[in-house]
N, C-alpha and C positions, 0 to 999 in steps of 0.2 A: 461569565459563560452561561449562556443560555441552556436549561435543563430540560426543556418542556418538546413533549413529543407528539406527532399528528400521528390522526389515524393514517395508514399507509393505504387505506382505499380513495383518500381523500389528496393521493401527493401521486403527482405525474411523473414520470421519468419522461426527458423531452433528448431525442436524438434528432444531431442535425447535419449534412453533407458538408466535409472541407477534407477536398481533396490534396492540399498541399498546407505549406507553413507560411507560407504567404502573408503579409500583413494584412490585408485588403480582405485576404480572405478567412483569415482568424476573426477579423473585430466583427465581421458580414455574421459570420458561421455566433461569436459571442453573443453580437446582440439579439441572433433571435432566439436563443436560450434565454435570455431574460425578457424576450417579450413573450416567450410561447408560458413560460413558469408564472408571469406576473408580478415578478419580483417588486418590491415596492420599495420606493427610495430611503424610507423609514428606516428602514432595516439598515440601514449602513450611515443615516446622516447623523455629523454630527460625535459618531463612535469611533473607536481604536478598532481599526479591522488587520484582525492575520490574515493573511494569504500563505499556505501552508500547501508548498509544493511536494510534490516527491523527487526527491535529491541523495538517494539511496548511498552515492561514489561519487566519485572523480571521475564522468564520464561526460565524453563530447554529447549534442546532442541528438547528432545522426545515431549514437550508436543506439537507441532508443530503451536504454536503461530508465533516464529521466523525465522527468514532466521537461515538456518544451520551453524554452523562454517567449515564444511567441505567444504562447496562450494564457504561459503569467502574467504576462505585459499586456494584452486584450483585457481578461479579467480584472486588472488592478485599473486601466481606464474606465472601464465598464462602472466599475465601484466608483471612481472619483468623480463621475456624473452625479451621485448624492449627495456631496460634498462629507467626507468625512470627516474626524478629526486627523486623523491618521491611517495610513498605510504601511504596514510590516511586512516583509518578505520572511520565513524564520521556516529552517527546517533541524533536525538533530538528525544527520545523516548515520550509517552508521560509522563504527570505529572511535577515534578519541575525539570529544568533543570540545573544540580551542577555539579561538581565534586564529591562530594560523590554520588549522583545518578546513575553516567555515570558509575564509578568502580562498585559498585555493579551490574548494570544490563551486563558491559561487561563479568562481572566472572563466571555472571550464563548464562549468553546466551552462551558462548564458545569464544567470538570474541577473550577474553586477551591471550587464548589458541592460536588460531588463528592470533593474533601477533606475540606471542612470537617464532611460527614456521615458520612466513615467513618475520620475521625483517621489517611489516608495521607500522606503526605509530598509536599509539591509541588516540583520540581528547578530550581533557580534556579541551578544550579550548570552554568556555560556551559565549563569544563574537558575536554579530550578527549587523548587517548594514544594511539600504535599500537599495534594487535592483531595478532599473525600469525595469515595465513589459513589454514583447517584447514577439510580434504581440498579446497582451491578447484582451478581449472582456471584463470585468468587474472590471477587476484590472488596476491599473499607478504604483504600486509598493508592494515590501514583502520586509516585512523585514526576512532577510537569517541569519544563522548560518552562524559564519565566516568559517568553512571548507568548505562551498559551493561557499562560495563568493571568497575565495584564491584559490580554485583549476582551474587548467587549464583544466583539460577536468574530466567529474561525468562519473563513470560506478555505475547502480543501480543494488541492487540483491535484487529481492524483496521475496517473499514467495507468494504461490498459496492461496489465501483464500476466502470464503465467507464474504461479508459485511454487515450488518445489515441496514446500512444508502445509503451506494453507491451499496450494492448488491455484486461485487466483489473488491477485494484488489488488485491489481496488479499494470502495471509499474507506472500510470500516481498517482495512489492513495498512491505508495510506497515513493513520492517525500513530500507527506504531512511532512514529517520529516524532512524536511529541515526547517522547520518552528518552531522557539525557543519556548518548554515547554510549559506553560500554556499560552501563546499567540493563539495555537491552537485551545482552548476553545473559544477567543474570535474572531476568524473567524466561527466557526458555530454557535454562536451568530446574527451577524453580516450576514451570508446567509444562513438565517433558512429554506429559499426552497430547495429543496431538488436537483432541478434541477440547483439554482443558487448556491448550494454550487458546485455541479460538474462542472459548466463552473470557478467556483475561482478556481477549482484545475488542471483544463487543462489548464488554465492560467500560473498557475503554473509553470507547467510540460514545458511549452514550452519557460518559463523563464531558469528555471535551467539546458533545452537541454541533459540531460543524451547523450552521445555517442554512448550509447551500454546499454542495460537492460535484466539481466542475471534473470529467475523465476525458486526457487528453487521449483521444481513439485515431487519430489521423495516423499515424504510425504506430502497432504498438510490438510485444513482443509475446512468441510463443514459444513451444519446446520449452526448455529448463531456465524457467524464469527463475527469479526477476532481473539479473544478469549475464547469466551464461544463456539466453536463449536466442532466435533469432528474429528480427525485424519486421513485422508482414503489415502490410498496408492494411488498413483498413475503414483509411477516409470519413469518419465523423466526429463529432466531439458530443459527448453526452453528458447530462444534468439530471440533477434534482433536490429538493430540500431534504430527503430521506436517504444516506449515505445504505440504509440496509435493505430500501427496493430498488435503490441503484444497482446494488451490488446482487441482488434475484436475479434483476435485468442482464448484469453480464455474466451471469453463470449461467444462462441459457444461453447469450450471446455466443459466446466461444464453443456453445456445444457439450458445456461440462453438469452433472446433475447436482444439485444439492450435499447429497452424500459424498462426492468426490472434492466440495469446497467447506470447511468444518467452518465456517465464519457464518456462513447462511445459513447452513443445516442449524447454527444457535440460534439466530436472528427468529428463522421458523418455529423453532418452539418457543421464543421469550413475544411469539406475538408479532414482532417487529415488522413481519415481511410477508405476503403470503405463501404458503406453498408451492400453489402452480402458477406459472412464469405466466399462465393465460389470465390469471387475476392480477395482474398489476395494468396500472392509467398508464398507458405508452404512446405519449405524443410523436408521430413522426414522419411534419410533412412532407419530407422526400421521400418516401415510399421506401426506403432502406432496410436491405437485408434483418434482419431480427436475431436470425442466427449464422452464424460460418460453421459448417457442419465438418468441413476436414480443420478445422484450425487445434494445431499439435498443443497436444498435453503435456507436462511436468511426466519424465519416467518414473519420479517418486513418489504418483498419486496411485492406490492401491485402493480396494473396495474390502473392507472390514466386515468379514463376514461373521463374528461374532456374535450377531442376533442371533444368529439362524441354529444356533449351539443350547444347550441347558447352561442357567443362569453361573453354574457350576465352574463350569468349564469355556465360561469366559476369560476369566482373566490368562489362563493359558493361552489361548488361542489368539490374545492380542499381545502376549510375551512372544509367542512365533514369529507372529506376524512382523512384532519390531525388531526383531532380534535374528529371525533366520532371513524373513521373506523382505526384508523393507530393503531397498536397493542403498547403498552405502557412497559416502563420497570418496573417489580416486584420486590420487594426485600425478599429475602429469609431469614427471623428474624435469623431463626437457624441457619445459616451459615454464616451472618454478623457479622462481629467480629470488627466492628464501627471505621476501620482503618483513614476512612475520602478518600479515593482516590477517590472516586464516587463523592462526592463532591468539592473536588479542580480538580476535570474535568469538572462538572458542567456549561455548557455557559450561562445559565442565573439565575445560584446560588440558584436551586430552594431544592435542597437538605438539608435535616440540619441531624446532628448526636445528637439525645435525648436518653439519656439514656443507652448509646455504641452500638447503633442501628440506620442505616440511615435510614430516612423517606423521600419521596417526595413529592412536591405540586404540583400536577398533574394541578392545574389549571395556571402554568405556564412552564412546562414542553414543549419544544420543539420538542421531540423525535428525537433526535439526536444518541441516545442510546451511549454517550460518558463513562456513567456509565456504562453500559454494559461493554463497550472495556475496563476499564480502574480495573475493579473490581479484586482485587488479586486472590480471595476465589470462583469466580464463584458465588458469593451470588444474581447475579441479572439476573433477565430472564426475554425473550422478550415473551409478552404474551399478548390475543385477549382483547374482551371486556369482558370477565367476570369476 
Protein backbone atom coordinates (compact mmCIF):
# COMPACT_ATOMS: atom_id res chain seq x y z
CA UNK A 1 0.00 0.00 0.00
CA UNK A 2 1.00 3.13 -1.16
CA UNK A 3 1.77 5.91 1.88
CA UNK A 4 2.79 8.98 -0.03
CA UNK A 5 0.40 12.00 -0.13
CA UNK A 6 0.03 15.01 -2.80
CA UNK A 7 -0.49 18.39 -2.21
CA UNK A 8 -4.25 18.77 -2.31
CA UNK A 9 -3.83 22.15 -4.39
CA UNK A 10 -2.24 20.03 -6.79
CA UNK A 11 -5.26 17.03 -7.03
CA UNK A 12 -8.56 17.79 -9.08
CA UNK A 13 -11.69 16.51 -8.01
CA UNK A 14 -13.33 15.66 -11.77
CA UNK A 15 -17.37 15.37 -11.73
CA UNK A 16 -19.11 14.05 -14.64
CA UNK A 17 -22.85 13.66 -16.05
CA UNK A 18 -24.55 9.94 -16.03
CA UNK A 19 -27.86 10.23 -15.83
CA UNK A 20 -28.76 6.54 -15.54
CA UNK A 21 -26.98 2.90 -14.79
CA UNK A 22 -26.88 2.15 -18.18
CA UNK A 23 -23.79 0.27 -19.39
CA UNK A 24 -23.04 2.59 -22.27
CA UNK A 25 -23.34 5.21 -20.05
CA UNK A 26 -21.36 4.18 -17.04
CA UNK A 27 -18.17 3.17 -19.08
CA UNK A 28 -18.88 6.84 -21.29
CA UNK A 29 -19.36 8.66 -17.79
CA UNK A 30 -15.78 6.17 -16.40
CA UNK A 31 -13.59 6.90 -19.05
CA UNK A 32 -13.72 10.47 -18.94
CA UNK A 33 -12.76 10.31 -15.19
CA UNK A 34 -9.70 8.88 -16.24
CA UNK A 35 -8.96 10.97 -19.04
CA UNK A 36 -10.10 14.35 -17.34
CA UNK A 37 -7.59 13.02 -13.85
CA UNK A 38 -4.79 11.57 -16.27
CA UNK A 39 -4.67 8.60 -14.75
CA UNK A 40 -1.68 6.76 -15.99
CA UNK A 41 -1.59 3.11 -16.87
CA UNK A 42 1.54 2.72 -14.51
CA UNK A 43 -0.40 2.88 -11.71
CA UNK A 44 -2.23 -0.35 -12.10
CA UNK A 45 0.05 -2.45 -14.69
CA UNK A 46 1.31 -5.26 -13.76
CA UNK A 47 -0.08 -4.90 -9.78
CA UNK A 48 -2.65 -6.60 -7.47
CA UNK A 49 -5.39 -4.05 -7.54
CA UNK A 50 -8.52 -3.88 -4.89
CA UNK A 51 -11.45 -2.49 -6.02
CA UNK A 52 -13.16 -1.67 -2.65
CA UNK A 53 -16.77 -1.08 -3.08
CA UNK A 54 -19.22 0.03 -0.36
CA UNK A 55 -21.35 -3.09 0.35
CA UNK A 56 -22.56 -1.78 3.87
CA UNK A 57 -25.84 -4.94 3.75
CA UNK A 58 -27.75 -7.23 1.96
CA UNK A 59 -29.38 -4.64 -0.20
CA UNK A 60 -30.70 -4.71 -3.93
CA UNK A 61 -29.22 -2.19 -5.78
CA UNK A 62 -32.28 0.13 -6.58
CA UNK A 63 -32.45 0.48 -2.97
CA UNK A 64 -29.38 2.76 -3.04
CA UNK A 65 -27.75 1.80 0.15
CA UNK A 66 -24.66 0.35 -2.10
CA UNK A 67 -22.20 1.17 -4.56
CA UNK A 68 -23.70 0.16 -8.00
CA UNK A 69 -22.38 -2.99 -9.84
CA UNK A 70 -22.39 -1.05 -12.83
CA UNK A 71 -19.76 1.29 -11.89
CA UNK A 72 -17.80 -1.54 -10.27
CA UNK A 73 -17.79 -3.39 -13.48
CA UNK A 74 -16.80 0.14 -15.63
CA UNK A 75 -14.09 0.83 -13.13
CA UNK A 76 -12.48 -2.85 -12.97
CA UNK A 77 -12.56 -2.69 -17.18
CA UNK A 78 -11.23 0.75 -16.96
CA UNK A 79 -8.22 -0.83 -14.87
CA UNK A 80 -7.91 -3.95 -16.91
CA UNK A 81 -6.83 -1.60 -20.03
CA UNK A 82 -3.37 -1.60 -17.95
CA UNK A 83 -3.14 -4.92 -17.90
CA UNK A 84 -2.77 -5.79 -14.27
CA UNK A 85 -1.82 -8.70 -12.48
CA UNK A 86 -4.94 -8.93 -10.86
CA UNK A 87 -8.24 -7.64 -9.94
CA UNK A 88 -10.09 -8.17 -6.48
CA UNK A 89 -13.51 -7.18 -5.73
CA UNK A 90 -13.30 -7.36 -1.36
CA UNK A 91 -15.37 -5.36 0.95
CA UNK A 92 -15.95 -6.35 5.07
CA UNK A 93 -19.49 -5.20 5.14
CA UNK A 94 -20.93 -4.78 8.24
CA UNK A 95 -22.23 -7.64 10.81
CA UNK A 96 -20.35 -11.27 10.86
CA UNK A 97 -17.66 -11.51 8.44
CA UNK A 98 -17.88 -15.28 6.63
CA UNK A 99 -18.01 -16.66 3.62
CA UNK A 100 -21.52 -17.47 3.80
CA UNK A 101 -22.11 -13.72 4.60
CA UNK A 102 -19.80 -12.37 1.77
CA UNK A 103 -21.85 -14.71 -0.95
CA UNK A 104 -24.90 -13.72 -0.01
CA UNK A 105 -24.42 -9.91 0.27
CA UNK A 106 -22.26 -10.16 -3.23
CA UNK A 107 -25.54 -11.89 -4.95
CA UNK A 108 -27.73 -9.22 -3.84
CA UNK A 109 -25.65 -6.26 -4.25
CA UNK A 110 -24.64 -7.26 -8.04
CA UNK A 111 -20.85 -7.32 -7.47
CA UNK A 112 -21.02 -11.72 -8.32
CA UNK A 113 -22.71 -10.16 -11.54
CA UNK A 114 -20.12 -7.81 -11.82
CA UNK A 115 -17.45 -10.52 -11.56
CA UNK A 116 -18.65 -12.79 -13.55
CA UNK A 117 -18.50 -9.91 -16.48
CA UNK A 118 -15.18 -8.59 -16.03
CA UNK A 119 -13.16 -11.91 -14.91
CA UNK A 120 -12.36 -9.96 -11.36
CA UNK A 121 -11.74 -11.80 -8.54
CA UNK A 122 -14.34 -12.03 -5.59
CA UNK A 123 -12.73 -12.19 -1.78
CA UNK A 124 -13.98 -14.94 0.08
CA UNK A 125 -11.01 -14.74 1.92
CA UNK A 126 -12.17 -13.58 5.60
CA UNK A 127 -8.14 -13.42 7.01
CA UNK A 128 -6.86 -9.99 8.43
CA UNK A 129 -3.27 -8.73 9.95
CA UNK A 130 -2.12 -5.64 11.75
CA UNK A 131 -1.09 -2.66 9.85
CA UNK A 132 1.04 0.17 11.35
CA UNK A 133 -0.65 3.42 11.08
CA UNK A 134 1.16 5.87 8.89
CA UNK A 135 1.26 9.55 9.46
CA UNK A 136 -2.14 8.84 12.01
CA UNK A 137 -2.99 11.12 15.08
CA UNK A 138 -4.79 8.55 17.27
CA UNK A 139 -4.01 5.21 16.10
CA UNK A 140 -0.23 2.87 16.00
CA UNK A 141 -2.09 0.32 14.27
CA UNK A 142 -5.67 -1.72 12.50
CA UNK A 143 -6.01 -4.45 12.09
CA UNK A 144 -6.88 -4.96 8.06
CA UNK A 145 -8.61 -7.49 6.00
CA UNK A 146 -6.12 -9.39 4.12
CA UNK A 147 -7.34 -8.01 0.60
CA UNK A 148 -6.12 -4.75 1.76
CA UNK A 149 -3.10 -5.73 3.21
CA UNK A 150 -2.10 -7.98 -0.20
CA UNK A 151 -2.96 -5.58 -2.61
CA UNK A 152 -0.53 -3.36 -4.20
CA UNK A 153 -2.36 -0.34 -4.84
CA UNK A 154 -6.77 0.22 -3.42
CA UNK A 155 -9.02 1.93 -5.87
CA UNK A 156 -12.19 2.89 -3.54
CA UNK A 157 -15.82 3.25 -5.10
CA UNK A 158 -17.69 4.46 -2.64
CA UNK A 159 -21.65 5.53 -2.91
CA UNK A 160 -22.84 9.19 -2.15
CA UNK A 161 -24.69 9.12 1.24
CA UNK A 162 -25.94 10.84 4.22
CA UNK A 163 -24.52 9.68 7.70
CA UNK A 164 -26.21 9.75 10.85
CA UNK A 165 -23.02 9.63 13.03
CA UNK A 166 -20.24 11.14 10.70
CA UNK A 167 -22.99 13.25 8.77
CA UNK A 168 -21.61 12.08 5.22
CA UNK A 169 -20.42 8.65 3.90
CA UNK A 170 -17.96 9.14 1.38
CA UNK A 171 -14.16 8.33 0.41
CA UNK A 172 -12.42 8.55 3.71
CA UNK A 173 -15.69 6.80 5.64
CA UNK A 174 -16.01 4.35 2.62
CA UNK A 175 -12.42 2.72 3.91
CA UNK A 176 -14.24 1.86 7.29
CA UNK A 177 -14.57 -1.50 5.47
CA UNK A 178 -11.42 -2.47 5.47
CA UNK A 179 -11.96 -3.17 8.96
CA UNK A 180 -13.06 -7.12 9.76
CA UNK A 181 -16.97 -7.50 10.67
CA UNK A 182 -17.76 -7.10 14.09
CA UNK A 183 -14.42 -5.53 15.14
CA UNK A 184 -16.15 -2.43 13.77
CA UNK A 185 -18.38 -2.27 16.70
CA UNK A 186 -15.66 -2.40 18.91
CA UNK A 187 -13.93 0.83 17.39
CA UNK A 188 -16.92 2.93 18.12
CA UNK A 189 -16.92 1.53 21.30
CA UNK A 190 -13.68 2.44 21.91
CA UNK A 191 -14.15 6.31 20.18
CA UNK A 192 -17.38 7.17 21.43
CA UNK A 193 -16.74 10.96 20.58
CA UNK A 194 -17.83 11.67 17.79
CA UNK A 195 -15.02 13.74 16.71
CA UNK A 196 -12.44 11.18 17.78
CA UNK A 197 -14.22 8.57 16.04
CA UNK A 198 -13.48 10.70 12.77
CA UNK A 199 -9.90 11.47 13.38
CA UNK A 200 -9.65 7.02 13.82
CA UNK A 201 -11.06 7.12 10.48
CA UNK A 202 -8.85 9.66 8.72
CA UNK A 203 -6.24 7.66 10.31
CA UNK A 204 -7.36 5.20 8.58
CA UNK A 205 -7.86 6.34 5.37
CA UNK A 206 -4.28 7.56 5.17
CA UNK A 207 -3.17 4.11 6.28
CA UNK A 208 -4.91 2.18 3.60
CA UNK A 209 -3.95 5.40 0.80
CA UNK A 210 -6.68 4.41 -1.69
CA UNK A 211 -4.91 5.72 -5.20
CA UNK A 212 -7.92 6.88 -6.80
CA UNK A 213 -11.55 7.14 -5.04
CA UNK A 214 -14.29 6.62 -7.60
CA UNK A 215 -18.36 8.25 -5.81
CA UNK A 216 -21.00 6.51 -7.34
CA UNK A 217 -23.43 10.01 -7.29
CA UNK A 218 -26.06 8.79 -10.02
CA UNK A 219 -28.43 7.74 -7.38
CA UNK A 220 -27.45 8.53 -4.05
CA UNK A 221 -29.07 8.76 -0.58
CA UNK A 222 -30.27 11.43 1.74
CA UNK A 223 -32.27 11.89 5.05
CA UNK A 224 -30.85 9.14 7.64
CA UNK A 225 -28.24 7.65 5.96
CA UNK A 226 -26.51 5.32 5.15
CA UNK A 227 -29.54 3.13 5.18
CA UNK A 228 -32.59 4.25 6.49
CA UNK A 229 -32.55 7.24 4.19
CA UNK A 230 -34.06 7.90 0.86
CA UNK A 231 -32.98 7.68 -2.73
CA UNK A 232 -32.56 11.20 -4.66
CA UNK A 233 -31.16 11.34 -8.12
CA UNK A 234 -28.38 13.06 -8.60
CA UNK A 235 -26.83 12.04 -12.01
CA UNK A 236 -22.95 12.24 -11.80
CA UNK A 237 -20.18 10.17 -10.81
CA UNK A 238 -17.20 11.89 -9.08
CA UNK A 239 -13.36 11.25 -8.79
CA UNK A 240 -10.20 11.93 -7.62
CA UNK A 241 -6.75 10.81 -6.29
CA UNK A 242 -7.39 12.61 -2.70
CA UNK A 243 -10.22 10.66 -0.95
CA UNK A 244 -10.13 14.06 1.65
CA UNK A 245 -10.77 16.86 -1.25
CA UNK A 246 -13.10 14.39 -2.53
CA UNK A 247 -14.86 14.24 0.42
CA UNK A 248 -14.61 18.89 0.95
CA UNK A 249 -16.12 18.56 -2.55
CA UNK A 250 -19.15 16.61 -1.25
CA UNK A 251 -19.69 18.23 1.96
CA UNK A 252 -20.49 21.35 0.12
CA UNK A 253 -22.04 19.28 -2.48
CA UNK A 254 -25.04 18.19 -0.43
CA UNK A 255 -25.10 21.59 1.25
CA UNK A 256 -23.58 20.34 4.67
CA UNK A 257 -20.68 22.68 6.37
CA UNK A 258 -17.43 21.21 7.71
CA UNK A 259 -18.47 21.41 11.13
CA UNK A 260 -21.53 19.33 10.57
CA UNK A 261 -19.21 16.40 8.69
CA UNK A 262 -16.25 15.49 11.70
CA UNK A 263 -14.29 13.53 8.94
CA UNK A 264 -13.44 16.92 7.01
CA UNK A 265 -13.45 19.21 9.89
CA UNK A 266 -10.07 16.49 10.77
CA UNK A 267 -8.85 16.42 7.23
CA UNK A 268 -8.86 20.44 7.64
CA UNK A 269 -6.76 20.71 10.30
CA UNK A 270 -4.28 17.69 9.56
CA UNK A 271 -3.72 19.84 6.36
CA UNK A 272 -5.31 17.21 4.03
CA UNK A 273 -8.05 19.31 2.47
CA UNK A 274 -8.49 23.01 2.29
CA UNK A 275 -10.91 24.81 4.14
CA UNK A 276 -13.01 26.62 1.66
CA UNK A 277 -14.82 24.33 -0.78
CA UNK A 278 -13.69 27.64 -3.22
CA UNK A 279 -10.12 26.32 -2.88
CA UNK A 280 -10.33 22.96 -4.22
CA UNK A 281 -9.26 22.19 -8.54
CA UNK A 282 -12.95 21.15 -9.47
CA UNK A 283 -12.91 19.80 -13.00
CA UNK A 284 -16.41 19.75 -14.34
CA UNK A 285 -17.13 19.75 -17.89
CA UNK A 286 -20.75 19.45 -17.82
CA UNK A 287 -21.36 22.60 -16.11
CA UNK A 288 -22.97 20.59 -13.20
CA UNK A 289 -24.60 21.74 -10.19
CA UNK A 290 -21.75 22.03 -7.28
CA UNK A 291 -24.13 22.23 -4.71
CA UNK A 292 -27.96 20.67 -3.99
CA UNK A 293 -29.09 23.28 -1.51
CA UNK A 294 -32.41 21.50 -0.33
CA UNK A 295 -30.71 17.95 -0.30
CA UNK A 296 -31.88 16.42 3.42
CA UNK A 297 -29.64 15.94 6.39
CA UNK A 298 -29.14 13.05 8.86
CA UNK A 299 -31.85 14.30 12.03
CA UNK A 300 -28.72 13.21 14.10
CA UNK A 301 -26.36 15.88 12.74
CA UNK A 302 -26.34 18.70 15.74
CA UNK A 303 -23.86 21.86 15.72
CA UNK A 304 -21.67 21.51 18.86
CA UNK A 305 -21.64 24.55 20.44
CA UNK A 306 -19.00 23.96 22.91
CA UNK A 307 -16.47 26.56 21.55
CA UNK A 308 -18.49 29.14 22.19
CA UNK A 309 -18.44 28.23 26.31
CA UNK A 310 -15.13 28.75 28.76
CA UNK A 311 -12.78 25.96 28.31
CA UNK A 312 -14.33 24.82 31.76
CA UNK A 313 -17.35 24.10 30.93
CA UNK A 314 -17.00 22.23 28.05
CA UNK A 315 -16.95 19.00 28.68
CA UNK A 316 -20.40 19.49 30.31
CA UNK A 317 -21.85 21.00 27.52
CA UNK A 318 -20.96 18.12 25.28
CA UNK A 319 -22.18 15.57 28.07
CA UNK A 320 -25.71 17.57 27.29
CA UNK A 321 -25.35 17.60 24.16
CA UNK A 322 -24.75 13.51 24.01
CA UNK A 323 -26.75 12.62 26.60
CA UNK A 324 -29.90 14.94 26.73
CA UNK A 325 -29.91 16.89 23.31
CA UNK A 326 -28.40 14.00 20.68
CA UNK A 327 -31.74 12.45 19.07
CA UNK A 328 -31.65 8.50 20.18
CA UNK A 329 -32.50 5.45 17.94
CA UNK A 330 -36.31 3.97 18.15
CA UNK A 331 -37.29 0.85 17.44
CA UNK A 332 -40.45 0.29 15.47
CA UNK A 333 -42.16 -3.09 17.51
CA UNK A 334 -44.30 -3.60 14.15
CA UNK A 335 -41.65 -3.93 12.01
CA UNK A 336 -39.04 -5.71 14.19
CA UNK A 337 -38.95 -8.99 13.15
CA UNK A 338 -36.21 -9.79 16.25
CA UNK A 339 -33.50 -10.78 13.66
CA UNK A 340 -30.73 -9.72 16.36
CA UNK A 341 -28.48 -7.45 13.71
CA UNK A 342 -29.18 -4.40 15.68
CA UNK A 343 -27.63 -6.17 18.39
CA UNK A 344 -24.57 -7.99 17.09
CA UNK A 345 -23.67 -4.31 15.78
CA UNK A 346 -24.26 -3.06 19.22
CA UNK A 347 -20.53 -1.43 20.61
CA UNK A 348 -21.57 -1.53 23.88
CA UNK A 349 -24.22 -4.46 23.83
CA UNK A 350 -26.76 -2.44 25.28
CA UNK A 351 -29.50 -4.09 22.94
CA UNK A 352 -31.15 -7.37 23.98
CA UNK A 353 -33.98 -9.23 21.79
CA UNK A 354 -37.08 -10.22 24.49
CA UNK A 355 -39.77 -11.69 23.26
CA UNK A 356 -38.70 -11.56 19.07
CA UNK A 357 -38.52 -7.81 19.69
CA UNK A 358 -35.21 -5.62 20.26
CA UNK A 359 -35.30 -3.29 23.07
CA UNK A 360 -32.62 -0.91 24.17
CA UNK A 361 -31.09 0.57 27.37
CA UNK A 362 -30.78 3.85 26.59
CA UNK A 363 -28.93 4.51 29.84
CA UNK A 364 -25.97 3.05 28.18
CA UNK A 365 -26.57 3.72 24.74
CA UNK A 366 -23.75 5.60 22.89
CA UNK A 367 -25.59 6.90 19.94
CA UNK A 368 -23.63 5.65 17.47
CA UNK A 369 -26.83 4.68 15.54
CA UNK A 370 -24.80 1.41 14.50
CA UNK A 371 -28.45 -0.16 14.87
CA UNK A 372 -29.75 2.08 12.67
CA UNK A 373 -27.13 1.36 9.75
CA UNK A 374 -27.12 -2.06 10.34
CA UNK A 375 -31.10 -2.80 10.74
CA UNK A 376 -32.43 -5.13 7.71
CA UNK A 377 -36.35 -4.07 8.02
CA UNK A 378 -35.74 -0.31 8.46
CA UNK A 379 -37.36 -1.02 12.00
CA UNK A 380 -35.18 1.62 13.72
CA UNK A 381 -35.44 5.42 13.49
CA UNK A 382 -33.42 8.39 14.43
CA UNK A 383 -35.72 10.39 16.68
CA UNK A 384 -35.67 13.92 19.09
CA UNK A 385 -36.51 13.72 22.72
CA UNK A 386 -39.95 12.73 22.77
Amino acid sequence: MSTSQKEYKDTPIVMVKAQDYQPQTIDRAVERLWKELCIDPSLFCGKKVLVKPNLLMRRRPEEATTTHPQVVRAVVEQIKRAHPAQIVIADSPGGLYNPTQLRAIYTTCGMQQAADQTGAVLNFDTGSGAVAVQQGKLCSEFNLIDPVRQADVIVSVGKLKTHCMTGLSGGVKNLFGCIPGLQKPQLHYRFQNKNDFAGMLVDLCQTVAPVLTVMDAVESMEGNGPSGGTMRKTNCLIASQSPFCLDRFLCALIAMTPQQVPTVQSCIERGLCPQNDADLLIINPDALPCQIADFQHPRSTTIDFSGNVPRFLQPAVRFGAKHLLAPKPRIDLDKCIGCGKCAESCPPHTIQIQNHKAHINYKQCIRCYCCHEMCPVRAIHIRGRK
